[in-house]
C-alpha positions as CSV (number, residue, x, y, z in Angstrom):
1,X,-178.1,-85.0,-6.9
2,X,-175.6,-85.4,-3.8
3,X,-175.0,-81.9,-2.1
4,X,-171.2,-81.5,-2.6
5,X,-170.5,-78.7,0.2
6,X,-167.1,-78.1,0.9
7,X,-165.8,-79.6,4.4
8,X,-164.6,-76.8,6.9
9,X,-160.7,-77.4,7.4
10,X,-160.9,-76.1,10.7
11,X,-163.2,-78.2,12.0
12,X,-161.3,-81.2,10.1
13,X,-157.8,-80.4,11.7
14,X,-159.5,-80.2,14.9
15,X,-161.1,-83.3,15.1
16,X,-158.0,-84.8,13.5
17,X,-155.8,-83.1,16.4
18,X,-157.7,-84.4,18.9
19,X,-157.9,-87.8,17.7
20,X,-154.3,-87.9,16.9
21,X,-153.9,-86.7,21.1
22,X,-155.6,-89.2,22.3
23,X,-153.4,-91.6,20.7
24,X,-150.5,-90.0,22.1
25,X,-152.0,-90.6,25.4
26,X,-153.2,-94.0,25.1
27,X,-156.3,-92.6,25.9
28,X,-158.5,-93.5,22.3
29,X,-161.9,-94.7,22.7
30,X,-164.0,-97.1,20.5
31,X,-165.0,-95.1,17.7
32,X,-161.3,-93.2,18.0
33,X,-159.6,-96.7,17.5
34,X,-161.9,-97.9,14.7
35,X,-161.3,-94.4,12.8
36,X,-157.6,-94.2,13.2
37,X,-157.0,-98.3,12.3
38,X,-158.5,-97.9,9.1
39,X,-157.0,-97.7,5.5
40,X,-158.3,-95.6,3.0
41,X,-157.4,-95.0,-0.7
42,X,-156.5,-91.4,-1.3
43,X,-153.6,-89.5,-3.0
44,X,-151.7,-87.2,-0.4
45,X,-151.8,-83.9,-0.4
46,X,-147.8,-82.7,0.4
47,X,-148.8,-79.2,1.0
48,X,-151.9,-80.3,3.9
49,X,-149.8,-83.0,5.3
50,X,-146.9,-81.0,6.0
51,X,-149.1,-78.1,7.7
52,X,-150.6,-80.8,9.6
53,X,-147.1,-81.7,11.1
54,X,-145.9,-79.0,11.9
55,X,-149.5,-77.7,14.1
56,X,-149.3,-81.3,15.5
57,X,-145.2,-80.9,16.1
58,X,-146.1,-76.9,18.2
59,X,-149.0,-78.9,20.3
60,X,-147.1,-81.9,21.1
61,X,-143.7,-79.3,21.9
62,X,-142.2,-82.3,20.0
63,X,-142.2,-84.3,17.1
64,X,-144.7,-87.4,18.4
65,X,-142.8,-91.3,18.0
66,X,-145.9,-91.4,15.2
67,X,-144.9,-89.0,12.7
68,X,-144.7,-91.5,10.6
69,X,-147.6,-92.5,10.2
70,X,-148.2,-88.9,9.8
71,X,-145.9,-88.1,7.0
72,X,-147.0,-91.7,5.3
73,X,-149.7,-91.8,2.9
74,X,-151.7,-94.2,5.6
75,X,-152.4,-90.9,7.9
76,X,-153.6,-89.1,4.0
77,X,-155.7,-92.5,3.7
78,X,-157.1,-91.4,7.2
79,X,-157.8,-88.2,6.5
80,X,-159.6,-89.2,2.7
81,X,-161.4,-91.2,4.5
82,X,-162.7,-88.6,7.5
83,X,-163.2,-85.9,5.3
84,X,-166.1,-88.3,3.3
85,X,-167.4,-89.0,6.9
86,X,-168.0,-85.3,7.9
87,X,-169.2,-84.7,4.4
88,X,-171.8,-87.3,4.7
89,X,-172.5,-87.7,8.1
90,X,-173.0,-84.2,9.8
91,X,-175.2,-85.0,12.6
92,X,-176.0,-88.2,14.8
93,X,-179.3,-90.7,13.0
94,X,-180.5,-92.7,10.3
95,X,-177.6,-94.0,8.6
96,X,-178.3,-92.8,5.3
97,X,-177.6,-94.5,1.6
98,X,-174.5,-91.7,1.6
99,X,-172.9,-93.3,4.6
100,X,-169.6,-94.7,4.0
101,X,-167.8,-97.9,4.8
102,X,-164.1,-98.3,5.2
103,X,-162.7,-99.7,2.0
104,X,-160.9,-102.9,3.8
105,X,-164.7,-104.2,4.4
106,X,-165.8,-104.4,0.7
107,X,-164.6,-107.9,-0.9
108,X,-163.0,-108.1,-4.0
109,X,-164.8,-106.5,-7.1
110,X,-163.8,-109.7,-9.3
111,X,-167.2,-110.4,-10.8
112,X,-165.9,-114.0,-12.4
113,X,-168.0,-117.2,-11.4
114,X,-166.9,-119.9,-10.6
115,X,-168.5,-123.3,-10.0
116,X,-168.2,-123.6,-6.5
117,X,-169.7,-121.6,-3.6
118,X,-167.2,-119.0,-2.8
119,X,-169.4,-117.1,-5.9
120,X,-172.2,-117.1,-3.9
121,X,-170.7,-115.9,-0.8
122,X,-168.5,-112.7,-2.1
123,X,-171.6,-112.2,-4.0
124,X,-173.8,-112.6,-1.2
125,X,-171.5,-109.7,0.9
126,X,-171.2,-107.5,-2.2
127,X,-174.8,-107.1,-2.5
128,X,-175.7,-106.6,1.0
129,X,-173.3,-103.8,0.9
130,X,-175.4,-102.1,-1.8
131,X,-178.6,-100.5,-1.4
132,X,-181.6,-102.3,-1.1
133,X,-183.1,-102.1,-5.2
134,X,-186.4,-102.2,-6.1
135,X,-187.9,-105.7,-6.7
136,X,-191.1,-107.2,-7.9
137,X,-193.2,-110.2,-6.0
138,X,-194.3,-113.2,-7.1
139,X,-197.0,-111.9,-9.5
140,X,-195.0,-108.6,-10.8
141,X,-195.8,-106.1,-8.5
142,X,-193.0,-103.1,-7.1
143,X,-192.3,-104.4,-3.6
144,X,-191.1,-101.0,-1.5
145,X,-187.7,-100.6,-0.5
146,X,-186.7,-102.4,2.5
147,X,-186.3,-99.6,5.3
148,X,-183.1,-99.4,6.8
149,X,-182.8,-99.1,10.5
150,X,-181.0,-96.3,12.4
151,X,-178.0,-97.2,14.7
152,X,-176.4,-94.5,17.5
153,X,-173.2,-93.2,17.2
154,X,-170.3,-92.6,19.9
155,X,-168.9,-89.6,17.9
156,X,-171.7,-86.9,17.1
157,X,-169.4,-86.1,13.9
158,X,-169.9,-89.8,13.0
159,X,-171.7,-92.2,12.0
160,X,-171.0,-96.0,11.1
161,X,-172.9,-98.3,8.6
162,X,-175.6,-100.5,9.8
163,X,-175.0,-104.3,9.2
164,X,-176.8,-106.0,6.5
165,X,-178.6,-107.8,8.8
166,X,-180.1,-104.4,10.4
167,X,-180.5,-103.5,7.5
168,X,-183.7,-106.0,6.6
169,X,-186.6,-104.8,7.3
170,X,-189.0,-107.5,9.4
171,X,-192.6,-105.8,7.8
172,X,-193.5,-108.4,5.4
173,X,-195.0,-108.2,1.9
174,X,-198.3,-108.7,1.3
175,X,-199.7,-108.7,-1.9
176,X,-203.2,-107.8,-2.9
177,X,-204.4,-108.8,-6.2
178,X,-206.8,-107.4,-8.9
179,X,-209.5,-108.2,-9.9
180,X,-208.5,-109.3,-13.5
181,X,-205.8,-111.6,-11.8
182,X,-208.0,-113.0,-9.0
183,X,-210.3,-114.4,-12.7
184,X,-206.8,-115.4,-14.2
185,X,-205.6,-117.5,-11.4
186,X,-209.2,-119.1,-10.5
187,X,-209.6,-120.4,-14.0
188,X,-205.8,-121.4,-13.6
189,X,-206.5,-123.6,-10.7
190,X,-209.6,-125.0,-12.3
191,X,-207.5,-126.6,-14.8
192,X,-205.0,-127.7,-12.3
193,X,-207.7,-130.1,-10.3
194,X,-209.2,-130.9,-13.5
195,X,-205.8,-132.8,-14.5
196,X,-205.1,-133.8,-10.9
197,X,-208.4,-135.5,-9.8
198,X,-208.4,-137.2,-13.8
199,X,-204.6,-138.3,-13.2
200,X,-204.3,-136.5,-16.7
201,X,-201.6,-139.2,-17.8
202,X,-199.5,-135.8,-20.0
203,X,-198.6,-135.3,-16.1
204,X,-199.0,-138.0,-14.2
205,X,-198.0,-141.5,-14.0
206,X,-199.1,-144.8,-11.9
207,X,-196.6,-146.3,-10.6
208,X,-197.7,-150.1,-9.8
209,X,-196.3,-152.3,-6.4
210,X,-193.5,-153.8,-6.4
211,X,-190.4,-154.8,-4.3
212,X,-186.9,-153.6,-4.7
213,X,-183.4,-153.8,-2.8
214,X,-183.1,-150.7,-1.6
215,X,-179.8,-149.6,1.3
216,X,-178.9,-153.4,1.2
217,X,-182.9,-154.9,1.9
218,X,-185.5,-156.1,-0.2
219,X,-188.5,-153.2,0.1
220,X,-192.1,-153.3,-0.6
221,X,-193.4,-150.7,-2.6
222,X,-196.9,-149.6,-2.7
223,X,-198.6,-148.2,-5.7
224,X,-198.3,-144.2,-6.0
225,X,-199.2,-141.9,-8.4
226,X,-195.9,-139.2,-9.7
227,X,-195.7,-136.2,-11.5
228,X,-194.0,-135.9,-14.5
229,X,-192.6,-133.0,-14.0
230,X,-191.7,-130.4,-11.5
231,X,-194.8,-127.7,-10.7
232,X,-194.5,-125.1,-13.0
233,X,-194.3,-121.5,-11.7
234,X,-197.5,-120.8,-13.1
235,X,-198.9,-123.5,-10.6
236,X,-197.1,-122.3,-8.2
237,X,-198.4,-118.7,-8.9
238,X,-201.6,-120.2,-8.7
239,X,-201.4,-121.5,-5.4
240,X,-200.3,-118.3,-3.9
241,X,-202.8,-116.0,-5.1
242,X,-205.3,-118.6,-3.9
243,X,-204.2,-118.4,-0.1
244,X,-204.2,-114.7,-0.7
245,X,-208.0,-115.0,-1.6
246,X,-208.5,-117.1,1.0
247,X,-206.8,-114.6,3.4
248,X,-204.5,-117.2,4.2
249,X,-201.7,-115.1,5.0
250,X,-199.2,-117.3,7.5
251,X,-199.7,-120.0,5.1
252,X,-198.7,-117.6,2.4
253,X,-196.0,-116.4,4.0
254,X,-194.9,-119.7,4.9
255,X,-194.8,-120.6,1.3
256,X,-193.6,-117.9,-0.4
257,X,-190.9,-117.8,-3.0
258,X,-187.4,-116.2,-2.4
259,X,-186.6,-114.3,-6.0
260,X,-183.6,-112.6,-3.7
261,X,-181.5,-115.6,-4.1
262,X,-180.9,-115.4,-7.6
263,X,-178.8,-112.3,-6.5
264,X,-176.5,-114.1,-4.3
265,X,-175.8,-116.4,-7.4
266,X,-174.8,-113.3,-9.6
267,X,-177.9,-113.4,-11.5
268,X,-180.1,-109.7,-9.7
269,X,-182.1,-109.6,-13.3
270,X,-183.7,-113.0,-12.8
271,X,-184.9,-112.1,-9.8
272,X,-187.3,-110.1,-11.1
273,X,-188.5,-112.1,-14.3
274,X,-187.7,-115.8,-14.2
275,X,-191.1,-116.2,-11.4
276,X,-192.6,-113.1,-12.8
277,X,-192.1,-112.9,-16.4
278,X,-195.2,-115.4,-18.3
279,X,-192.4,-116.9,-20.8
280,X,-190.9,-118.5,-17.7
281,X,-194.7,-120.0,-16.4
282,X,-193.8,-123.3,-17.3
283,X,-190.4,-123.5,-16.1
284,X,-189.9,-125.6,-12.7
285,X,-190.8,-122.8,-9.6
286,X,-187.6,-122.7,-7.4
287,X,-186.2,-120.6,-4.5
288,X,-189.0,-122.1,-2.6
289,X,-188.5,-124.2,0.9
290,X,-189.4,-127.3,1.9
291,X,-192.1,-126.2,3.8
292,X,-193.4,-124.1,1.2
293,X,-193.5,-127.2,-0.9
294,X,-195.4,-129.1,1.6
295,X,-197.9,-126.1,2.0
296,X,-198.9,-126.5,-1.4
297,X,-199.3,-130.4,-0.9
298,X,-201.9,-129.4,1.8
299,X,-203.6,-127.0,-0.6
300,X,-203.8,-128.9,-3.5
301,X,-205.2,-131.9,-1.6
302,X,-207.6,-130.1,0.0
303,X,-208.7,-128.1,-3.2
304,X,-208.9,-131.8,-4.8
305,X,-211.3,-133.3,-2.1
306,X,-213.6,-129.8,-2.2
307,X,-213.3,-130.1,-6.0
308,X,-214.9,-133.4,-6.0
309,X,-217.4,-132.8,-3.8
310,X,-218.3,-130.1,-6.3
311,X,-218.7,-132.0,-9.0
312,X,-220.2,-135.0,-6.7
313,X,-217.7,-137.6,-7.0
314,X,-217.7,-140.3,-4.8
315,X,-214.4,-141.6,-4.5
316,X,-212.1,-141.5,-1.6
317,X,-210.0,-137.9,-1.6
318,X,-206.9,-138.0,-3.3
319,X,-203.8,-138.0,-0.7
320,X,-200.8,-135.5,-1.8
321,X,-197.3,-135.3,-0.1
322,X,-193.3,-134.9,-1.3
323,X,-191.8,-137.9,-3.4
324,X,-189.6,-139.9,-0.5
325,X,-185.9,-141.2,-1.4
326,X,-187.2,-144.7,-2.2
327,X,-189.5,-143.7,-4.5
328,X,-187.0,-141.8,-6.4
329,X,-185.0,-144.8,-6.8
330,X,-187.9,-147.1,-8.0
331,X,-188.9,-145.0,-10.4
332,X,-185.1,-144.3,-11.7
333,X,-184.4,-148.0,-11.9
334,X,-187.9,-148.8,-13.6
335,X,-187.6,-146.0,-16.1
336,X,-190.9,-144.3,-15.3
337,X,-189.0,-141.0,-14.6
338,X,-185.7,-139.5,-16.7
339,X,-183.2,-138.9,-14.2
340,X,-180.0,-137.6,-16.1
341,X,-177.0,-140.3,-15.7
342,X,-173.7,-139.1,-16.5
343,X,-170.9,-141.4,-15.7
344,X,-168.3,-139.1,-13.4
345,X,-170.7,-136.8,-12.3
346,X,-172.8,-136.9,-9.5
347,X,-176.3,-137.6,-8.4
348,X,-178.2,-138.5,-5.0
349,X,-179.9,-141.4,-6.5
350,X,-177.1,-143.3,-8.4
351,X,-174.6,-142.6,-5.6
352,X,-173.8,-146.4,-4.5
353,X,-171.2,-145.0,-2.1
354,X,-174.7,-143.7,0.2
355,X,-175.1,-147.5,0.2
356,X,-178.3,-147.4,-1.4
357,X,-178.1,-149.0,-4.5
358,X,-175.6,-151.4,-6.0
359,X,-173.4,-151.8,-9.4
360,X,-176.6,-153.9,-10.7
361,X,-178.5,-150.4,-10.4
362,X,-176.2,-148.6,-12.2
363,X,-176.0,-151.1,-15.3
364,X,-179.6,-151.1,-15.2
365,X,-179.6,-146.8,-16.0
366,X,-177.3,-146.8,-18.0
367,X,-179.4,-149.0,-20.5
368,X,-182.4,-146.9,-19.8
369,X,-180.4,-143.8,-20.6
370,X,-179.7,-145.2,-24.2
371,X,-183.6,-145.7,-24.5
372,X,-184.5,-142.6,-23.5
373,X,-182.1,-140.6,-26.1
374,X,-183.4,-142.6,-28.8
375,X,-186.7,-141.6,-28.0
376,X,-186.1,-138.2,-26.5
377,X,-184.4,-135.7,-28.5
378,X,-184.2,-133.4,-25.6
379,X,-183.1,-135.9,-23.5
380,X,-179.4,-134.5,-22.6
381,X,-180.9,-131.3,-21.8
382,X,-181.6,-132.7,-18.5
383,X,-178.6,-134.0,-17.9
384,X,-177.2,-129.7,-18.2
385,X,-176.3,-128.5,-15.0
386,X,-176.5,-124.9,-14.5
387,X,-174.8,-124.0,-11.4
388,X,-172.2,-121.8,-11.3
389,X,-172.8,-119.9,-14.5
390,X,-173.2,-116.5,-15.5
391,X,-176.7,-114.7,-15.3
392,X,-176.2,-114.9,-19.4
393,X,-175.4,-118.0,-19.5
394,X,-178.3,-119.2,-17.8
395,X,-181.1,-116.9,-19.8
396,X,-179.0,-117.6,-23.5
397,X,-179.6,-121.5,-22.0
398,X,-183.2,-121.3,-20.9
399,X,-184.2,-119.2,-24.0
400,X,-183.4,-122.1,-26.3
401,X,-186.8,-123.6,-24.9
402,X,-188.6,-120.5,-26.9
403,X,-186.9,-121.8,-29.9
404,X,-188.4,-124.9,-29.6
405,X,-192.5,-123.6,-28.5
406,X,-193.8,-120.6,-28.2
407,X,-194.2,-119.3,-24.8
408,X,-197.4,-117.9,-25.5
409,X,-200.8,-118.1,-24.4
410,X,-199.0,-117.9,-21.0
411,X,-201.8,-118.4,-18.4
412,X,-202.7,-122.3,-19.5
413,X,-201.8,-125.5,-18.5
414,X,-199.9,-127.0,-21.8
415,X,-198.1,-130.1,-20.8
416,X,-196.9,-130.7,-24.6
417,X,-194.8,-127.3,-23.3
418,X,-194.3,-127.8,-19.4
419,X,-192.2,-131.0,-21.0
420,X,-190.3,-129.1,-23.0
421,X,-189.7,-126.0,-20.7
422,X,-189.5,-128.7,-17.6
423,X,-186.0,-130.2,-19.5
424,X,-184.4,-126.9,-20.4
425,X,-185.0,-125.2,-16.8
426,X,-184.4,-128.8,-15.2
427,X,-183.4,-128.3,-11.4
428,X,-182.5,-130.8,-8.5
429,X,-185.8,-131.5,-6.3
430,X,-186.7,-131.6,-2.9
431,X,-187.5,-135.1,-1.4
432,X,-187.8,-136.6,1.7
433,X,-185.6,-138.7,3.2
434,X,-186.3,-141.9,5.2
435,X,-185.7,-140.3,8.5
436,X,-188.2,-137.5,10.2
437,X,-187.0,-134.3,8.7
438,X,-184.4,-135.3,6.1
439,X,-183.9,-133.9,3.0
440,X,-182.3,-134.8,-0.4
441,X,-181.7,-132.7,-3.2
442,X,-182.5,-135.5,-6.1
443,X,-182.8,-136.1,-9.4
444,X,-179.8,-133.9,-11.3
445,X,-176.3,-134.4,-12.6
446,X,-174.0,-132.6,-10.7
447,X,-170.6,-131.8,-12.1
448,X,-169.4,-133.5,-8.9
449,X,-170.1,-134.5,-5.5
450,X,-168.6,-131.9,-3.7
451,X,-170.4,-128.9,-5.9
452,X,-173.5,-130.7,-4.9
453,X,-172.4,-130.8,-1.5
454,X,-171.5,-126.7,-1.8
455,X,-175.3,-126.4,-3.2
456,X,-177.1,-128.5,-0.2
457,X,-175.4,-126.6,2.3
458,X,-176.4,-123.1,1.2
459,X,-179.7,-124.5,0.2
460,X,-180.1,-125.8,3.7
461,X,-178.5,-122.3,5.3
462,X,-180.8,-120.3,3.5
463,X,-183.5,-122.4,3.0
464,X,-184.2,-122.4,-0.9
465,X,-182.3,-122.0,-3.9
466,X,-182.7,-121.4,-7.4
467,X,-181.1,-124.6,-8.2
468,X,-184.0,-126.8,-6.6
469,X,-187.7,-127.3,-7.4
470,X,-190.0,-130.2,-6.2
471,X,-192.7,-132.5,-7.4
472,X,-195.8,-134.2,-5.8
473,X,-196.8,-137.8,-5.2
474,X,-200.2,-139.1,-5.7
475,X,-201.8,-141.6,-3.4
476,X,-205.0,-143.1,-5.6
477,X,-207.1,-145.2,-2.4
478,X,-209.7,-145.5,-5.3
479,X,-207.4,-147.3,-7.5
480,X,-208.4,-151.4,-7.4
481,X,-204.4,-152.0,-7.0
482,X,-203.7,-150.3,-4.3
483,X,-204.6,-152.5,-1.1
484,X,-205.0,-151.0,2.7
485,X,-204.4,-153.8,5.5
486,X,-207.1,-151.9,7.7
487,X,-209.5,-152.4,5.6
């Protein structure tokens, strides 16, 4: 419990005498200015105000040009606002979680969201204003508080709030894992390769050549190998706890997830269940960066190849990178992946404004839409965009998958499940663009083009979000279809 000692009013008139002097004199320094500029909510007390007048009118010999700012309820403002600093702040130091800001630096306490990303911005400030909560990792455990740095002060009777930015601590977290959940998340990846190196066709389909107009040309396509679905959080679990065991811990920070953005979106109880809780294991793995995602395409490859040699197969190692922008089209225009189309809304592939498909193309969805619906029940769920809703809106959503299968046994690889799960926590997905470095956000209806703008931006400010995912691309060399010109 807070120590609620009274404040000396000595001491208080003194330093409020002296302040009050100096800017009679012109003479204020920084941390003078900064006090006495400030507003500060506080009923005035007529009784202290009046006293403080009349010492102030005896030491000047005068009434002072500011009395009245003295007499007005701003100089009571002042003073509500001192009289918490001495409380709080007694000696020069750590800035403490008692430390007080001025009330002109909080934003607005309207907790509405909207669908654009002004939300995530006041809610960005409001949290880095509060103290730092306790949060969980990727597999669960209490991360410690993030320590808060010390900052010096001009006045000894004073002390101002660090930034949140000083605020962050720099020690990363590492975690270590037991012994029952190193056994959980080999037998995890076991299954993983098994479906990969079989091209388990519940999760993976071959896509054969072909040619295509794509930004105005006609394209060759080679033969690859998709994904049906975005990895899973379990997967992605997986693969982190793997680099742990393999003391792998650049890569692992390199890849790891960012739960902490759920909190700029309104949504702090997600961050700590919708990676860590098992319901969620088969729901897409977000607030991950594109690096991260091409970490994993590393690991997975390379797990592959070792795999194999394992098991002594012969063939030529599996290659494993980021689905690229043309892909994305193909495979929307040929109906081997469902791509929500909406017409008014907004999405990276159909957008013939980017020049890279034409009306044709769009005709062409529109008929594979009505195919999918009447073959996919679900098929609308996909089309469900979730950005800029409430932290209940988004679990009441997301728990209708629970409705449909149960959630349970967790720590397997069910892609009857991931399909349904996959559809109900649908996301937009990371993909490379044709240029070195270039990213799209593909593969969702967005209410419009400038929300998905909003989105990109803070994804690409930030570096993840909990509004994108990714999926992989398989390149089968052992496949009699797919044809090298240096062989």
């Amino acid at each position: 419990m807070e120590n609620k000692n009274h404040i000396d009013d000595d001491k208080l008139d003194k330093l409020l005498k002296d302040l009050s002097l100096q800017e009679e004199q012109g003479s204020m320094d920084d941390m003078a200015q900064f006090v006495m500029s400030q507003e500060y909510h506080a009923k005035p007390d007529p009784a202290k105000e009046q006293q403080l007048i009349s010492d102030l009118d005896r030491q000047f010999g005068r009434r002072p040009k500011y009395t009245w700012f003295l007499s007005g309820a701003i100089f009571m403002l002042g003073l509500a606002g001192l009289l918490f600093y001495l409380f709080h702040t007694s000696s020069p130091g750590p800035v403490t979680k008692n430390a007080v800001k001025p009330a002109s630096a909080f934003p607005s306490e309207d907790t509405s969201v909207a669908s654009s990303g002004e939300t995530t911005v006041l809610r960005a400030e409001r949290e880095s204003d509060k103290q730092v909560a306790v949060v969980k990792d990727a597999f669960g455990h209490d991360v410690p508080q993030l320590a808060v740095q010390t900052t010096d002060s001009v006045h000894p009777e004073l002390a101002i709030p660090v930034s949140a930015a000083a605020k962050r601590s720099t020690q990363p977290h590492i975690p270590v894992l037991t012994t029952e959940e190193k056994t959980r998340y080999s037998r995890v990846k076991r299954m993983m390769l098994e479906k990969l190196i079989g091209l388990d066709k519940s999760l993976y389909t071959k896509v054969p050549a072909d040619k295509m107009q794509y930004a105005g040309k006609t394209e060759i396509l080679e033969p690859f190998t998709i994904r049906n679905f975005s990895i899973s959080n379990l997967e992605y679990k997986t693969f982190l706890a793997d680099l742990l065991m393999q003391n792998r811990t650049d890569d692992y920070l390199l890849a790891q997830v960012h739960p902490e953005n759920w909190k700029q979106y309104g949504a702090p109880e997600l961050a700590n269940t919708y990676l860590q809780d098992d319901r969620y294991n088969d729901f897409p793995v977000v607030n991950i960066s594109y690096e991260g995602a091409r970490v994993f395409c590393r690991w997975i490859e390379e797990e592959a190849r070792q795999y194999m040699e394992v098991l002594h197969i012969k063939n030529k190692p599996l290659q494993i990178r980021l689905p690229n922008d043309k892909e994305w089209v193909y495979i929307a225009w040929a109906g081997y992946s469902k791509i929500p189309y909406e017409a008014g809304s907004y999405t990276t592939v159909f957008d013939a404004s980017e020049g890279l498909v034409d009306k044709g193309f769009s005709k062409r969805i529109e008929q594979i839409k009505k195919h999918a619906r009447q073959k996919d029940s679900l098929y609308d769920l996909l089309a469900v965009n979730k950005y800029g809703w409430t932290e209940n809106e988004i679990e009441a959503f997301m728990s209708r998958a629970f409705r449909y299968m149960n959630p349970l046994p967790a720590d397997t690889i069910q892609p009857a499940r991931m399909k349904i799960y996959m559809k109900v926590g649908s996301v937009s997905e990371i993909t490379m663009g044709q240029k070195p470095g270039q990213i799209w956000l593909s593969g969702k209806c967005w209410k419009s083009r400038e929300e998905y703008n909003t989105m990109k931006e803070a994804f690409m400010k930030t570096g993840s979000s909990p509004f994108a995912g990714f999926r992989i691309v398989v390149i089968n060399s052992n496949d009699s279809e797919y044809k090298d010109p240096f062989w």
